[in-house]
KOLGUTOR-480871 format. One line per 8 residues: number of its first residue (from 1); their letters; for each residue x, y, z of N, C-alpha, C, CB. Coordinates in pm, 1 decimal. Each point is the difference from the previous one (the first is absolute). Glycine has a CB too. Layout:
// KOLGUTOR-480871
NUM) A) X/Y/Z/X/Y/Z/X/Y/Z/X/Y/Z; ...
***
This chain:
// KOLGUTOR-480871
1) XXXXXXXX) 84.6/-119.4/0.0/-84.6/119.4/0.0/87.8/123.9/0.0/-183.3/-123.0/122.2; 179.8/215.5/-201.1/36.6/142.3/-25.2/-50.7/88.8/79.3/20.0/-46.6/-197.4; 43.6/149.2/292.7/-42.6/99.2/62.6/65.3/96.0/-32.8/-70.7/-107.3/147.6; -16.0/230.7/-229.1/62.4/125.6/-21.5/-7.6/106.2/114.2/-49.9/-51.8/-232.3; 151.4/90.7/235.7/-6.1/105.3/138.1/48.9/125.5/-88.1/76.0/-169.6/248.6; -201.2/280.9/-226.1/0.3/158.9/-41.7/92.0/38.5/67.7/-213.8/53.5/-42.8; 286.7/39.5/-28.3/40.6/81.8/115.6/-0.5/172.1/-60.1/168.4/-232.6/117.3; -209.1/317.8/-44.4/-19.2/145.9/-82.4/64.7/46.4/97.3/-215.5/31.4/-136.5
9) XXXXXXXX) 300.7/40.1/81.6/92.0/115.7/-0.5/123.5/-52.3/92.7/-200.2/196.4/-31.7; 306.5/-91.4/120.5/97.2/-91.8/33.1/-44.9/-64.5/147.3/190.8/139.2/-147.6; -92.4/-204.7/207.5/-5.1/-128.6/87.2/-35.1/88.2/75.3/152.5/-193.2/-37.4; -251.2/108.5/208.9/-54.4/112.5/111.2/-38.3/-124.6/73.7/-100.8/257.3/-114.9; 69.9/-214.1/250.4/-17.7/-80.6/86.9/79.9/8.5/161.3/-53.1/-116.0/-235.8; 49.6/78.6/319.2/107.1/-20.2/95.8/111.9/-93.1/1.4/-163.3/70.4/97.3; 305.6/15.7/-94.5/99.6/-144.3/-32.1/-4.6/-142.7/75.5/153.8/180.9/-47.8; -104.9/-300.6/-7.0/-26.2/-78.3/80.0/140.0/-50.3/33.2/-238.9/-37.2/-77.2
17) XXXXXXXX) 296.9/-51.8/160.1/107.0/-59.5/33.9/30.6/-125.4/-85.5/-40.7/99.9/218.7; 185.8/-102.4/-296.5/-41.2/-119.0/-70.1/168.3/-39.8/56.9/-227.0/48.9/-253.8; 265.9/-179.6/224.1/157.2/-53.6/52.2/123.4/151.4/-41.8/-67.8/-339.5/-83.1; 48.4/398.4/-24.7/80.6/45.5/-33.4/-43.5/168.2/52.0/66.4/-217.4/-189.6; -156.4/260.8/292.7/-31.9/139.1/-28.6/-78.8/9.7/32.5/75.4/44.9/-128.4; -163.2/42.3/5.5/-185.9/47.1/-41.9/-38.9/17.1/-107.0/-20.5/106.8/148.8; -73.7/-94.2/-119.1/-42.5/-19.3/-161.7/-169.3/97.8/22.2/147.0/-326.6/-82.7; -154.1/335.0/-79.9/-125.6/53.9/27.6/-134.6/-59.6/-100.6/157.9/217.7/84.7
25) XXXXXXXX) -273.2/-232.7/-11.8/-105.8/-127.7/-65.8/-19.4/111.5/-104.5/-150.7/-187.4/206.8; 148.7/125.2/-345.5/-37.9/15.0/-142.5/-136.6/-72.7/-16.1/250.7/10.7/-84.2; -280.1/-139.0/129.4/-69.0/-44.0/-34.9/-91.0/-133.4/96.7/153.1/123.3/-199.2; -262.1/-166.9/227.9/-26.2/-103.2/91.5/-141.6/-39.0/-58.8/147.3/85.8/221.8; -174.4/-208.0/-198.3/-123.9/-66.7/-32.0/-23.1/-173.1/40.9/13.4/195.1/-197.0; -75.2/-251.8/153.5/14.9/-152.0/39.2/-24.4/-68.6/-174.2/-124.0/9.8/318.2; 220.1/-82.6/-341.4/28.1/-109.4/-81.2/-6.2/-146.8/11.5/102.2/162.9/-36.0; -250.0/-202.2/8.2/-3.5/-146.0/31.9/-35.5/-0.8/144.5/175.6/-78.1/-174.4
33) XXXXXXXX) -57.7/-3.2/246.7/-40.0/-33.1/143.7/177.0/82.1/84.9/-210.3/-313.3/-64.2; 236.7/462.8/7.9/107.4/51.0/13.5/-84.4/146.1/42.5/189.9/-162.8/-174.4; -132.5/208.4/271.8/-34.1/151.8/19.7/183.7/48.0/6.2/-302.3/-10.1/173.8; 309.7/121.3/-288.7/143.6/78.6/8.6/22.0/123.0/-22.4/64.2/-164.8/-53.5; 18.5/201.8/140.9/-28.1/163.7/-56.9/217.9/-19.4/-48.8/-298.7/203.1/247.5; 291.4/-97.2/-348.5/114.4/7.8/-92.4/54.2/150.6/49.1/-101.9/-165.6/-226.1; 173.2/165.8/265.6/122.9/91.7/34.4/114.7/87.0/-111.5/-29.8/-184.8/190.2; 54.9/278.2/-187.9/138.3/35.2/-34.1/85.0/117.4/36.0/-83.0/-115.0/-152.0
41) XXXXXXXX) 213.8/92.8/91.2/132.6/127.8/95.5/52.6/-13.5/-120.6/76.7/-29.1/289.6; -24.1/173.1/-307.8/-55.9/113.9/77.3/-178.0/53.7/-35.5/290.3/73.8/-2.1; -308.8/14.8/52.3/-189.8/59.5/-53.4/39.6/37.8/-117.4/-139.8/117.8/206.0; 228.9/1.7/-207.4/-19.0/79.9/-156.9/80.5/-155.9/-112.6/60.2/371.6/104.6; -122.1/-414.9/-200.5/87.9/-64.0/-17.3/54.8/63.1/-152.4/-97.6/-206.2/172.1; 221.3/174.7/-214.9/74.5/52.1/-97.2/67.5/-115.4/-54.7/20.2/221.9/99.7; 52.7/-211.0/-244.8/47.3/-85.3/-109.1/121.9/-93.2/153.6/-25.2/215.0/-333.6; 59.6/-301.8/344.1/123.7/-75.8/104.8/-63.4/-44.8/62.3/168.1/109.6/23.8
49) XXXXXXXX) -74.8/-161.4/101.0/-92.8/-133.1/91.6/-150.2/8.4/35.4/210.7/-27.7/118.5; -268.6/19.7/-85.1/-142.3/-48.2/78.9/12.8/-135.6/102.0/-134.4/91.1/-228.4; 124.6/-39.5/309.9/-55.4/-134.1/123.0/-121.1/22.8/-10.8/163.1/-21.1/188.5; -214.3/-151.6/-175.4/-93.6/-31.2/15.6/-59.1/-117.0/120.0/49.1/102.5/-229.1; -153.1/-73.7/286.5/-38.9/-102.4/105.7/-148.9/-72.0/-41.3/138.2/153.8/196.3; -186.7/-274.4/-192.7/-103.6/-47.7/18.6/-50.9/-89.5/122.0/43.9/42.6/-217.3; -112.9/5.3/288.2/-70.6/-40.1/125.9/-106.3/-97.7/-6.5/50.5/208.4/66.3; -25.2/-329.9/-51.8/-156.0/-101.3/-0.5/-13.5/-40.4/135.3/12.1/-118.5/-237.5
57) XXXXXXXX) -178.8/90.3/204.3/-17.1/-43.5/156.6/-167.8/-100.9/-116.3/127.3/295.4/300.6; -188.7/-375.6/-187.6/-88.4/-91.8/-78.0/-88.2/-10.5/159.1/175.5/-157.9/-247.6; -332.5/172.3/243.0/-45.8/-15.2/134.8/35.3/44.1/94.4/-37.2/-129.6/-60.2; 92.2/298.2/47.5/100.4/64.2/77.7/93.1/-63.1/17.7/-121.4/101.9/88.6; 225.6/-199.7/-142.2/84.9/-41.0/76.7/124.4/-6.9/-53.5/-159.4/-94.6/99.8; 303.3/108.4/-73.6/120.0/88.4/-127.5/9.4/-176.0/-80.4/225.7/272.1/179.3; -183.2/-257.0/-288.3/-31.2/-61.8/-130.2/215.2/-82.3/10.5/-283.1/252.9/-182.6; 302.6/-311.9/218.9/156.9/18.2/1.0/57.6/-85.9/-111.7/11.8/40.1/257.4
65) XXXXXXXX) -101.0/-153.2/-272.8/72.2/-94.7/-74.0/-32.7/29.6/-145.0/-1.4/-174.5/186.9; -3.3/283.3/-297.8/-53.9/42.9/-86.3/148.5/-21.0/-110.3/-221.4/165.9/151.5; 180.3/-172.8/-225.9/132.0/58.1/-144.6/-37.5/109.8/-74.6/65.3/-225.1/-64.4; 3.8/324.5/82.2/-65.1/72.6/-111.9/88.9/94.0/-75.6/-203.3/-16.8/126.3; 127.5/36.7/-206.7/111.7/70.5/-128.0/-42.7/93.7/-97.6/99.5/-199.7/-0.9; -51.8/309.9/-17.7/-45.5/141.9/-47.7/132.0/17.6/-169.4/-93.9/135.1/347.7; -31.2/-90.3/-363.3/62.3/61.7/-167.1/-74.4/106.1/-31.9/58.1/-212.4/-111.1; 59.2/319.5/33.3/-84.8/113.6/-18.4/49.5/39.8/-159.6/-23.1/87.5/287.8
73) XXXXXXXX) -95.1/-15.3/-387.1/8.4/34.6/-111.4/-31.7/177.0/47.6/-71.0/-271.3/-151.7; 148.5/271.1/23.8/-33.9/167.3/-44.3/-97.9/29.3/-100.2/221.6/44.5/39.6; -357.0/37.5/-44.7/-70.0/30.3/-80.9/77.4/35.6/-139.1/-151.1/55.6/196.5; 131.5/-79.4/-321.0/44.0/65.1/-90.9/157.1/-72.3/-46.7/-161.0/219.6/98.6; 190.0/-263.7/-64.0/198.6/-29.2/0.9/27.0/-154.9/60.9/80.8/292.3/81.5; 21.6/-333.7/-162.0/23.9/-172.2/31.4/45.3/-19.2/91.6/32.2/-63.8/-166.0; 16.2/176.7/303.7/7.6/-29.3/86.8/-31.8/-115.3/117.8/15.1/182.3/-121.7; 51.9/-271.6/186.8/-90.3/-107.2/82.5/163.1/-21.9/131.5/-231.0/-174.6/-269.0
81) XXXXXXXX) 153.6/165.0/337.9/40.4/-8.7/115.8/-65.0/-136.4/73.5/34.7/266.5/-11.9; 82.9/-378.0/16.8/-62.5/-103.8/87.1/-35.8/-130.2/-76.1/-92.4/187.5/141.0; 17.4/-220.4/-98.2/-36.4/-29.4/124.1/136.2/-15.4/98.0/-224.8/-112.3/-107.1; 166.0/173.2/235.1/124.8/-63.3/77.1/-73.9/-28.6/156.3/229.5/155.0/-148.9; -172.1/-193.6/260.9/-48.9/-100.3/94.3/-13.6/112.5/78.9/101.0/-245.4/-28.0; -201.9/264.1/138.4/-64.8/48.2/97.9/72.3/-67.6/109.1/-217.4/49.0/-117.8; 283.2/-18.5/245.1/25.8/-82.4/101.0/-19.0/39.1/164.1/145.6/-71.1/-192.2; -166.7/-1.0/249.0/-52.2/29.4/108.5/110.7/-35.4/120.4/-243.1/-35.4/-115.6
89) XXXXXXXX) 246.1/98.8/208.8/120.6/24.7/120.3/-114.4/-105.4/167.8/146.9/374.5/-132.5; -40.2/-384.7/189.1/-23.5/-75.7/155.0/-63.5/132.7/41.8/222.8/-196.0/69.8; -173.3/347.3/-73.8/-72.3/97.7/66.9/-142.5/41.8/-87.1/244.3/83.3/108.8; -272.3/-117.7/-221.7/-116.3/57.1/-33.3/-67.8/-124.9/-87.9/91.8/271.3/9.4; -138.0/-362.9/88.7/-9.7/-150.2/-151.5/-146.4/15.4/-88.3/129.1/-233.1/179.1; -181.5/323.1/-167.9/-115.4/46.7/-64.3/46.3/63.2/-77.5/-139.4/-1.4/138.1; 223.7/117.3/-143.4/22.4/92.5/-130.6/129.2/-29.8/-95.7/-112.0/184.4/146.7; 72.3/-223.0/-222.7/74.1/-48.4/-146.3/62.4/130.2/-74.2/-185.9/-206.9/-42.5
97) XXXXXXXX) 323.9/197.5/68.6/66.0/130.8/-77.2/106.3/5.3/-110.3/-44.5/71.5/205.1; 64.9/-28.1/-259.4/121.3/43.8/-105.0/-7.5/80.5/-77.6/51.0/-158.6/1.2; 99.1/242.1/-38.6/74.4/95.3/-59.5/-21.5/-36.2/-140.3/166.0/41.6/186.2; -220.9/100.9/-292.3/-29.9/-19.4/-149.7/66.7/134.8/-46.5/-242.7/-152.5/2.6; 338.0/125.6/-107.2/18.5/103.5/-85.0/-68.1/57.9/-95.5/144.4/-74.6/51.6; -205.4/210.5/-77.2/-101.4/34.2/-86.3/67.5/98.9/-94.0/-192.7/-43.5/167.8; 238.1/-6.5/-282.8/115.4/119.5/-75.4/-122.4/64.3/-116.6/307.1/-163.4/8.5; -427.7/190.3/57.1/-87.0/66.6/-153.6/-64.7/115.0/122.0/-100.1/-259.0/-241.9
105) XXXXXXXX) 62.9/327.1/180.9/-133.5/91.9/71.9/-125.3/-44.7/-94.2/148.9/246.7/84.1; -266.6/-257.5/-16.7/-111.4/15.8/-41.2/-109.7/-124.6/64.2/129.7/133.0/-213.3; -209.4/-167.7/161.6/-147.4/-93.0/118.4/63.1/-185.3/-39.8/-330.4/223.4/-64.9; 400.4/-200.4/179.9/21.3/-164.0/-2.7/-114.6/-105.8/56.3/244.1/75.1/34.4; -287.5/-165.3/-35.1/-40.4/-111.7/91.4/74.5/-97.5/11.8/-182.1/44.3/-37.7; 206.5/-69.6/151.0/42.9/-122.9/89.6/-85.5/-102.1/-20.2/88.3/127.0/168.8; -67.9/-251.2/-184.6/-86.7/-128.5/-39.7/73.5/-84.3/143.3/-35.8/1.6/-341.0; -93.6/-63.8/439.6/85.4/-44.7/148.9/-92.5/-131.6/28.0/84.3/271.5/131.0
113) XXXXXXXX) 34.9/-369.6/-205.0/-78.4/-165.1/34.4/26.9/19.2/182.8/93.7/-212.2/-279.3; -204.7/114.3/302.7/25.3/-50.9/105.6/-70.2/-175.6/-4.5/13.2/284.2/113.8; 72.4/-372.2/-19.7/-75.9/-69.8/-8.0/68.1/-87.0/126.9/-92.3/41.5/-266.1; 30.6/-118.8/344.5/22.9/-47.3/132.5/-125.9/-133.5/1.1/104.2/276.0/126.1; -96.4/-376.2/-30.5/-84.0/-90.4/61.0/-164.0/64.2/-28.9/212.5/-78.0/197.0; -250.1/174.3/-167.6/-120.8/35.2/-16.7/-31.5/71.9/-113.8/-3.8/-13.8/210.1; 44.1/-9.8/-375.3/-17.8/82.6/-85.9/135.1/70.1/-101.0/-204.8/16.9/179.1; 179.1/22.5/-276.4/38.6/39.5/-91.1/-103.7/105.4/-25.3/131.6/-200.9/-60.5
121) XXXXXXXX) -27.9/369.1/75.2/-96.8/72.1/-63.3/98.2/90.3/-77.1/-207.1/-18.5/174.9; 162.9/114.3/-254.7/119.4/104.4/-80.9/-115.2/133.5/41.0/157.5/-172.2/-272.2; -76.6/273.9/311.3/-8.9/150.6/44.9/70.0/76.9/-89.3/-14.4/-46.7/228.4; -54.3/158.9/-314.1/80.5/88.7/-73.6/-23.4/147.9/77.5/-21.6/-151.2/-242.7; 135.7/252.5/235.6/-2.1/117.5/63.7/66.8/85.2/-80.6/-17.3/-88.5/207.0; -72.9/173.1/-275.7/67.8/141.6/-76.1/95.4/95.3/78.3/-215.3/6.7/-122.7; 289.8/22.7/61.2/63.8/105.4/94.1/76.5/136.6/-102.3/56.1/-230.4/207.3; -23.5/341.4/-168.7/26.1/68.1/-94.4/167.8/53.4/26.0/-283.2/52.7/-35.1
129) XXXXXXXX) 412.9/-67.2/-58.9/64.9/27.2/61.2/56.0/129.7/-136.2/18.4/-256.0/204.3; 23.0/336.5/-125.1/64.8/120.2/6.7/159.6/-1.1/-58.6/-168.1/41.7/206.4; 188.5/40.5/-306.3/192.9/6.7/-35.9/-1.2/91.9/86.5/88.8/-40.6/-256.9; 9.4/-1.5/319.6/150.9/89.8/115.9/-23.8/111.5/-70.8/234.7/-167.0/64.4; -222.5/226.2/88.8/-11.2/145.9/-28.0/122.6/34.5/-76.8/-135.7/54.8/209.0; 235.3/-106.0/-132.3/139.2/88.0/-60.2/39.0/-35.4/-159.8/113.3/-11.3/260.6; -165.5/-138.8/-292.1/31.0/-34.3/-156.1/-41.8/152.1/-86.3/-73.6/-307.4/25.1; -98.0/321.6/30.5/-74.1/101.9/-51.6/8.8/52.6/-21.1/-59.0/-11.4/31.2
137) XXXXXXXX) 123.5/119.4/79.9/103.3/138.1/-3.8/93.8/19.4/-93.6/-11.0/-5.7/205.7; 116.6/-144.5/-230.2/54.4/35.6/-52.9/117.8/37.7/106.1/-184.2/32.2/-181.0; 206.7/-59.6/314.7/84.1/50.1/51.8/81.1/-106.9/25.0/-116.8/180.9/67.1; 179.3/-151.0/121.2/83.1/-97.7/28.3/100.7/-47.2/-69.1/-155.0/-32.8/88.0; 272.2/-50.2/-1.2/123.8/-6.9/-36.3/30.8/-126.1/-22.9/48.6/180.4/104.4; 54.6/-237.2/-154.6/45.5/-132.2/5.3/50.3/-75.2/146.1/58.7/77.9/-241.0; -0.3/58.8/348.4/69.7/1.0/95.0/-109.4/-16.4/121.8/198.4/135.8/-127.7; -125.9/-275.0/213.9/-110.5/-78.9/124.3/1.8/134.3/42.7/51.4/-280.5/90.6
145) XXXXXXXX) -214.3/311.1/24.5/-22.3/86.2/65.3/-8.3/-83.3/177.2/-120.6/157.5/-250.9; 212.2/-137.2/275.0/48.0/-32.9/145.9/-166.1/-15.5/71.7/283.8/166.4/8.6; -319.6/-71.0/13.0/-169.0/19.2/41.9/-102.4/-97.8/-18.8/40.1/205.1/-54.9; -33.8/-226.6/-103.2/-78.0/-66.5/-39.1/72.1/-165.5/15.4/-111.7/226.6/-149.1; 201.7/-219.3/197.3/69.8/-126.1/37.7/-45.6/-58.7/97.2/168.5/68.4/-71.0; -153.5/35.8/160.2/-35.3/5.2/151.2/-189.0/-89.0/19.2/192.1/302.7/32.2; -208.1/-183.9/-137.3/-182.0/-57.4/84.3/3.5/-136.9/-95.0/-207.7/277.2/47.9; 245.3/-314.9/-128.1/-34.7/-185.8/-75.7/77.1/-44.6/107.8/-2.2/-24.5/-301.4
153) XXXXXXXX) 90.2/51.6/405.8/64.5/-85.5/51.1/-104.3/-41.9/142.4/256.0/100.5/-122.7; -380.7/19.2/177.1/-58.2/8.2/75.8/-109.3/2.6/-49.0/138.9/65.5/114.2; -190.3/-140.2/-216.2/-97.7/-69.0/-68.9/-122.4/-102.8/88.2/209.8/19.8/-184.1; -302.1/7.5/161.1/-56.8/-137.1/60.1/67.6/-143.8/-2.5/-188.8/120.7/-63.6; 252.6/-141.7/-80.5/79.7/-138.3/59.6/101.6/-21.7/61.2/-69.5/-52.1/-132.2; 126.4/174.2/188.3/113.9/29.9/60.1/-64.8/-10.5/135.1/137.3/145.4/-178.3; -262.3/-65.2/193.1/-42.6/0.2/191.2/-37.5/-163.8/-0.4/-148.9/294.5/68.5; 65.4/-326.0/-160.6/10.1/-138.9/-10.8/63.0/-78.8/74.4/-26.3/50.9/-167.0
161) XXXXXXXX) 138.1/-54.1/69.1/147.6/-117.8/35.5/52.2/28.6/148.5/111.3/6.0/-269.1; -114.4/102.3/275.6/78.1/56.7/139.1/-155.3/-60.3/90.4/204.9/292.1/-84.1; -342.3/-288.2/88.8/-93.4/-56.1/86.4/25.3/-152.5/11.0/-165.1/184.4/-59.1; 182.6/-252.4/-68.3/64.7/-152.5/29.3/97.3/-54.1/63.9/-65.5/4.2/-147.9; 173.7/126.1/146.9/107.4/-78.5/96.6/-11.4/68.9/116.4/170.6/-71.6/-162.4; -240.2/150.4/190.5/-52.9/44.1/167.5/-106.0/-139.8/66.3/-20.3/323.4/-77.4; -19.5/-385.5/0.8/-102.4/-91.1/25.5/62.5/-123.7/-18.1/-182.4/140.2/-64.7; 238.0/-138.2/-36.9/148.9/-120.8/36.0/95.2/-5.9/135.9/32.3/38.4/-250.8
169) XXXXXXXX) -20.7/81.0/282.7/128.3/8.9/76.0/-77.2/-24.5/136.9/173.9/179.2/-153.5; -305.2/-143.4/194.2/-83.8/12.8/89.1/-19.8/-180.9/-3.1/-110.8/297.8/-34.5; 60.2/-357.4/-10.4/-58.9/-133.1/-29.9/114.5/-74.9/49.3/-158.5/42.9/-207.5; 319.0/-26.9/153.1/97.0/-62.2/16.2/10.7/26.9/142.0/92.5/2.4/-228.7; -52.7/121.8/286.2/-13.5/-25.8/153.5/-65.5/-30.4/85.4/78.8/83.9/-36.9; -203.6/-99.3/-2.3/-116.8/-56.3/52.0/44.2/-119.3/40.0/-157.5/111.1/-127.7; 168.0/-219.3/-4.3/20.8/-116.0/36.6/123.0/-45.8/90.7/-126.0/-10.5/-196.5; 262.1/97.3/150.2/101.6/15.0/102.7/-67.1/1.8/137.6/150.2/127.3/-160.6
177) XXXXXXXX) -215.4/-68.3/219.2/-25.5/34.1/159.3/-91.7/-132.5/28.5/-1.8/304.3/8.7; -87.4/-347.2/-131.1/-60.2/-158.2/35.1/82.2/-66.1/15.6/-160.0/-10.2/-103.0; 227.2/-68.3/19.6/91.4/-84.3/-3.8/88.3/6.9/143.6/-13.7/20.0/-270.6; 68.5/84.6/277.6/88.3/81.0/162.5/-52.3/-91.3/84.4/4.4/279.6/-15.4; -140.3/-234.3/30.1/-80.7/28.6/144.7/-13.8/-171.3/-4.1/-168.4/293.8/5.7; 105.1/-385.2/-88.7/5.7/-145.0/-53.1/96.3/-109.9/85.9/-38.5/119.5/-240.3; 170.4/-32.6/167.1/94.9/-91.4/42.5/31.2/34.7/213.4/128.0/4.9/-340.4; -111.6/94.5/318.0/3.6/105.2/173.7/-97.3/-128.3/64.1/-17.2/357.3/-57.0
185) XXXXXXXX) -116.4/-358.1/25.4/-97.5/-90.0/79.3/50.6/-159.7/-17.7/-216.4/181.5/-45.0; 245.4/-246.8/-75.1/21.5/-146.0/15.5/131.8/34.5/101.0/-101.7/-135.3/-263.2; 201.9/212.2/259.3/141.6/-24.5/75.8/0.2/15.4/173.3/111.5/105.3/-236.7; -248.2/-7.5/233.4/-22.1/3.7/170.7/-89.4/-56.8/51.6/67.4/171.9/8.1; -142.8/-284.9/-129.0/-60.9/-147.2/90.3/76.5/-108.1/-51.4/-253.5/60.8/26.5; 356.3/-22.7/-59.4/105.8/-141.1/-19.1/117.4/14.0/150.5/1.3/4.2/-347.9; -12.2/156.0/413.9/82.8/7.4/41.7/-94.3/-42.6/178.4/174.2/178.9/-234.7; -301.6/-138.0/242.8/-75.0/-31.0/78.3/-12.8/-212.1/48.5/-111.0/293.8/-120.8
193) XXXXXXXX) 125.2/-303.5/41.6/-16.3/-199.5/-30.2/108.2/2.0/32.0/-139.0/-100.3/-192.1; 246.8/169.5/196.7/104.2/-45.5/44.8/71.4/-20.3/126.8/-22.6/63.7/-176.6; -38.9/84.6/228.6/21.2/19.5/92.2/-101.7/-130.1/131.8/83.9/282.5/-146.2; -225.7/-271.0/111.1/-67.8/-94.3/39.4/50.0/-91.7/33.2/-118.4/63.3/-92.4; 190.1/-140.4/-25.1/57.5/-124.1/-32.5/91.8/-4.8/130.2/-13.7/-2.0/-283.9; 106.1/65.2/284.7/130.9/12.9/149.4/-107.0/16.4/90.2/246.7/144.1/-74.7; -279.9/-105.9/120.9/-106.3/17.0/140.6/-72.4/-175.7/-3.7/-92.3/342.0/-30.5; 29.6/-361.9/-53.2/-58.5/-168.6/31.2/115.9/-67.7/47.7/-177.1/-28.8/-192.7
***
């Protein structure tokens, strides 16, 4: 089953949290036995990357074991992008994400199989993308802009990565102080039996 999702004018909504960031809902509806709302980063979007997120859930409930896979055409131009794989993280196993290069301006749709234990459905989502301002202009240099270095480096997949290994590093000591405390208890009722033991 085919679900077209409208979308008029640019992206809006409240951002949502996805593994890599935020994102902002473009689009949501239910497909089949799938309720998803579709995400993307940045809002304004322009000709270069696009992140993208897709969120399922089925009977309210997050959708984890899904495959899914997005391809996108350009109106007008042989442009095609994709298909390529949607993937989902231990911190967000409902929202299905990945990075797409968009080298055209103008009304693309995304074509987004999904299909899991409960169904096979395909979701399409228009979206409109924009040439760079600066191509436009006509300006800009060949030469990196330190700045603009700076903020891709403090990117959503950058707070991202840096949230995974805070949650890594947290998890790892976690289990360190279990394990600790584990062995601490078998060694001071091995040391208790022992003592026992001399006293009988």
């Amino acid at each position: 089953m085919l679900v077209l999702a409208a979308i008029e004018g640019a992206p809006s909504g409240a951002a949502k949290v996805s593994a890599n960031g935020f994102t902002v809902p473009i689009a949501q509806g239910i497909a089949g036995e799938y309720e998803y709302v579709v995400g993307v980063w940045p809002p304004s979007l322009n000709v270069g990357d696009v992140f993208m997120s897709i969120s399922l859930l089925s009977d309210q409930q997050p959708v984890t074991d899904a495959v899914v896979d997005v391809a996108a055409t350009v109106d007008g131009g042989p442009v095609v992008v994709g298909p390529e794989p949607a993937t989902n993280s231990i911190l967000h196993l409902q929202s299905y994400e990945l990075s797409m290069t968009l080298s055209a301006p103008g009304r693309w749709l995304f074509k987004i199989d999904i299909e899991s234990p409960i169904g096979a459905e395909v979701v399409e989502v228009p979206l409109e993308i924009t040439a760079n301002e600066e191509a436009t202009n006509g300006g800009g240099s060949d030469a990196p802009d330190p700045a603009a270095a700076g903020r891709e480096a403090d990117g959503p997949q950058a707070r991202g990565n840096r949230a995974d290994w805070v949650i890594i590093a947290a998890s790892a000591a976690f289990v360190a102080v279990a394990v600790s405390a584990l062995i601490f208890r078998r060694q001071s009722r091995r040391d208790q039996r022992e003592v026992k033991r001399r006293r009988d």
